[in-house]
N, C-alpha and C positions, 0 to 999 in steps of 0.2 A: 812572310806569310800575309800582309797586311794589302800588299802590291797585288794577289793571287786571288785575294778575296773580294776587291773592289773591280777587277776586273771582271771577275764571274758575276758579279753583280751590275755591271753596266750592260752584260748579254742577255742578261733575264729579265731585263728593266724594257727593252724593245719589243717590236712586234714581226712576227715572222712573215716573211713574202705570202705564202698561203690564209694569212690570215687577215691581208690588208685585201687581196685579190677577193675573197670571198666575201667583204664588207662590200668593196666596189662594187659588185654581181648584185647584192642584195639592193643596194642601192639604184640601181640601174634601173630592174626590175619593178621596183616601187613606183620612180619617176614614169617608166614605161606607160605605168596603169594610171598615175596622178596627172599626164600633163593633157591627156585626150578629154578626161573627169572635169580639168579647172577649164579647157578651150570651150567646152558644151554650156558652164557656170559662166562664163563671161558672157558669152554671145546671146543666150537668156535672160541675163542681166540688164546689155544694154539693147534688147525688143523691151522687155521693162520699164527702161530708164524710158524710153522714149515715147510709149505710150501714159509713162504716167504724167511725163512732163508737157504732152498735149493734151491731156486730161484737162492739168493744172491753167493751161493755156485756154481752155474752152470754160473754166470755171472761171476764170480771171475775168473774161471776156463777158458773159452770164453778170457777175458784179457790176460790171460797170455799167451794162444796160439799166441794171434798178439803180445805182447811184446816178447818174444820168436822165432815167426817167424817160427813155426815148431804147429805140431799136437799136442794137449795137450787132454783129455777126462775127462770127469765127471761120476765117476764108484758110482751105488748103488750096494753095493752085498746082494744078498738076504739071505745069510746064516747070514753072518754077522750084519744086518742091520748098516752099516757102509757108510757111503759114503761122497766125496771127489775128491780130484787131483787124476788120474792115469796117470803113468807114464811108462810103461810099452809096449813095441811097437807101431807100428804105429797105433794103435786102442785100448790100452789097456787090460789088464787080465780080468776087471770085479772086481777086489780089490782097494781099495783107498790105494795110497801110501801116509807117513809119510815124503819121498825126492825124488826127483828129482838125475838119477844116474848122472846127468850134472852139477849137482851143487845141493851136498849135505848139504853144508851151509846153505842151507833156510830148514827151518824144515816147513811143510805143517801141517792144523789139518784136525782132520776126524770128522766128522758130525754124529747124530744118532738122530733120531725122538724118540720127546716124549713121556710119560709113555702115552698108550693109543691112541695112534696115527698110523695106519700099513699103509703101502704103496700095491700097485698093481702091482706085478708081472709079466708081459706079459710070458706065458710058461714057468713059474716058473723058469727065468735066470737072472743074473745079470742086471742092465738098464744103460748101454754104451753109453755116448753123447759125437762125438769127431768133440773140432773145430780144423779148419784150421791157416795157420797165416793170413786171412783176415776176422775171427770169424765166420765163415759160416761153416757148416758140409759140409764132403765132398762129391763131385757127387755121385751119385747114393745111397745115404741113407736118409731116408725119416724123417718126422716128428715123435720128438720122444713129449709123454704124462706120466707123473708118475701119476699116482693116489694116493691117500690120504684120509682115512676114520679115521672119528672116532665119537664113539656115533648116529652113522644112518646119518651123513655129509661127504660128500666127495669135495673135493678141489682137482681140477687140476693142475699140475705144465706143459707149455708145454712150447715145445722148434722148434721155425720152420725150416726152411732150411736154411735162411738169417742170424740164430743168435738169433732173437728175441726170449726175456722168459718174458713170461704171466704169474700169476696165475688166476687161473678162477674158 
């Protein structure tokens, strides 16, 4: 009896083909609707990541003009998509330098947007933001704006007269 009864019990212990099949189905279904949802969250993400970290790149740059006490600029070059410190006259070349001719000892880094990420050109020229040593752009130059697309999203980087940088 003992033999008849553990056996009946290792067949009710499993899961029956129609009922692994329709986890799978559910499953599928889920994934169907979840992986189109996370590709949209990523790609949002890194237009994000990258505007915030040119943000952070045009603030950085902003510092070091008042700690410096002299003109410092925030070069994107469009050939290069490179961007960074310029150091390079009193309004910069449009290239991000790697040093400083004053003090070659700091090594600076250079910035570059994500796989899939392109920035807005205004007349197809470099995008020149130069602060003051009270972090302010100097008279008579206006509010600068980067643009940033990607996947049909655009993300604003702007920069006002005072200093202040927004992403929007």
């Amino acid at each position: 009896m003992s033999g008849v009864t553990e056996t009946k019990r290792l067949k009710e212990a499993g899961l029956t083909m129609i009922e692994i099949t329709i986890t799978v189905l559910i499953m599928a279904v889920v994934l169907a609707f979840a992986i189109p949802m996370a590709s949209n969250a990523i790609r949002a993400y890194n237009l994000r990541s990258a505007a915030d970290h040119m943000a952070e790149r045009i603030a950085a740059v902003r510092a070091l003009a008042m700690a410096k006490n002299r003109n410092v600029t925030f070069s994107f070059n469009n050939s290069s998509l490179l961007y960074g410190f310029d150091f390079d006259g009193a309004e910069g070349d449009g290239v991000p330098d790697k040093t400083d001719s004053e003090d070659a000892t700091i090594i600076y880094n250079w910035g570059t947007l994500s796989s899939g990420v392109t920035a807005t050109f205004p007349n197809n020229v470099p995008i020149k933001v130069t602060f003051n040593s009270r972090g302010e752009m100097p008279i008579g130059k206006t509010e600068q704006a980067i643009g940033l697309r990607s996947s049909g999203r655009s993300v604003t980087v702007r920069v006002n007269l005072r200093g202040k940088i927004s992403v929007e």
